[in-house]
N, C-alpha and C positions, 0 to 999 in steps of 0.2 A: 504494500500500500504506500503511494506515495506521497508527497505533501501538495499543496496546488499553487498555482503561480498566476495572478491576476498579471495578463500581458495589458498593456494599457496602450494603443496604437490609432490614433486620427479619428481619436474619441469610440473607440472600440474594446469590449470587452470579451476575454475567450479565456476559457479554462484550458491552461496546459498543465499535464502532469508533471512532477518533477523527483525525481529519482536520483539520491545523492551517487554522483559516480558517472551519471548517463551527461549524453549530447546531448541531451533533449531539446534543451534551451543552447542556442549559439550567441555568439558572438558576443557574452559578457564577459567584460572584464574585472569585476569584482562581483562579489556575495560573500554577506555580512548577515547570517541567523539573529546572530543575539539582536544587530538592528532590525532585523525583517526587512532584509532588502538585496533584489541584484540589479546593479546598473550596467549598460550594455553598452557600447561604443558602437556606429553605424555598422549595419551589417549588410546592407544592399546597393545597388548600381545608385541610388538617390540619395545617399549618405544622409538620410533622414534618420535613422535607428530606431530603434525600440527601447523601451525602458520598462522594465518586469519588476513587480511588489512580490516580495514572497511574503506568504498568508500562513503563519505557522497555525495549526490545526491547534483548536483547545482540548485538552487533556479528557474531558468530560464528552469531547464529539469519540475521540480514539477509543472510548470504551464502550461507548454504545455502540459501535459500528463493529467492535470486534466481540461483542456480547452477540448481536444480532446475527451475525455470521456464524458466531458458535450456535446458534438456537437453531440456525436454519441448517445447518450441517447436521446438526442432533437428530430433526426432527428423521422417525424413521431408521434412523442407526443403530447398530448390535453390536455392541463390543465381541472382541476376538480375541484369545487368550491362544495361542497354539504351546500345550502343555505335554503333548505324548510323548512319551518317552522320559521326560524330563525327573529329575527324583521329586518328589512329593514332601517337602520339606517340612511343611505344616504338622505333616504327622509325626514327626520326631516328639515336637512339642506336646501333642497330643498320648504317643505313647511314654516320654520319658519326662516331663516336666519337671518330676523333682529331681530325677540323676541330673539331667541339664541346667538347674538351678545350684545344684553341690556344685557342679562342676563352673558353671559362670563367678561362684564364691571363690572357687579354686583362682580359677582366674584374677581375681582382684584383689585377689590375697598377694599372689606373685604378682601383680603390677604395683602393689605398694613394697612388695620389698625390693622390688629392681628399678623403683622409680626416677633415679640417674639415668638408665638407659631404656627404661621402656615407656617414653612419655606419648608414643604411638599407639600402644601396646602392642607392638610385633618384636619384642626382644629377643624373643625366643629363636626368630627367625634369623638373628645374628649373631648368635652364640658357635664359635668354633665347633667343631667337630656336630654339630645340632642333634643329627639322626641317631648316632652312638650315644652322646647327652642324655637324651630322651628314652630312646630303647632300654639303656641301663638305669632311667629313672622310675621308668614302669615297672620292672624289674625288681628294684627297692620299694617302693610305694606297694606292688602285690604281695610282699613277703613280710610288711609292717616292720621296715626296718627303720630307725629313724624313734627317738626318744619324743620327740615335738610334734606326734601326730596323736590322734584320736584314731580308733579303728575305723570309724567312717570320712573321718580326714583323709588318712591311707585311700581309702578308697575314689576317690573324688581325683586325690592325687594322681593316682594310677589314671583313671579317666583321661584326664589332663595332660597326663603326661603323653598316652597312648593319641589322642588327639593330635597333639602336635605333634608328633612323630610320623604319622599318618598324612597332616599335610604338609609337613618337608618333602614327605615321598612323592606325594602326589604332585607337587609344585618341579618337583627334579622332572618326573618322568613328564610332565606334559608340559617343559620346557621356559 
């Protein structure tokens, strides 16, 4: 959509569109928005010229105009979701809520002790050796080793642990 240009020409008035970037309009040599204005230097065999007003559109016209277009494209539309195939993510949450809830705690537990370097929260993903880290973390967290955990700590941990180890892998192999 573009803005409009009141051409002002031997007492004549015509709407030209105006499209920042296009020819549309020739032969001027300045354009000044914040003034609302382009001035042209002669552009014909009569070295009479033209002299174009630019007309900035009020903010209150741009949303009704782009409400109503939404309403008219609406009207009769069905969204379209193409999901086949895709994993069904929704039901994690559905089947596991509380593991996925231990485990999100897990999570925030280790971004407040690594908060130096996990203010993204992907530290994990920058840790040397990551996949060994990890594998041997699941490893400790499944066998309750570790003085500083709770028995469903441990477990959350393992979770977590096994998680990100899962998507180092899967981040290596699909590149």
């Amino acid at each position: 959509m573009g803005d409009s240009i009141t051409k002002h020409e031997e007492n004549q008035e015509e709407k030209i569109s105006w499209f920042c970037g296009s020819s549309t309009v020739t032969g001027h040599d300045s354009f000044c928005p914040a003034n609302n204005y382009i001035s042209s230097y002669p552009n014909d065999a009569t070295g009479l010229g033209n002299h174009y007003v630019w007309q900035r559109p009020h903010t209150e016209d741009i949303k009704s105009l782009m409400e109503k277009e939404a309403e008219e494209w609406e009207k009769g539309q069905e969204g379209k979701k193409y999901s086949e195939g895709k994993a069904p993510m929704g039901i994690l949450l559905k089947q596991f809520r509380l593991a996925l809830e231990a485990v999100a705690m897990r999570s925030k537990k280790g971004h407040e002790k690594y908060k130096e370097t996990d203010q993204d929260w992907m530290n994990f993903k920058r840790v040397p050796d990551a996949i060994e880290q990890y594998t041997d973390g699941t490893a400790r967290h499944l066998a309750y080793i570790g003085d500083d955990e709770t028995e469903l700590g441990h477990e959350a941990a393992t979770a977590w642990n096994a998680l990100a180890r899962l998507q180092l892998i899967l981040e290596k192999q699909n590149g």
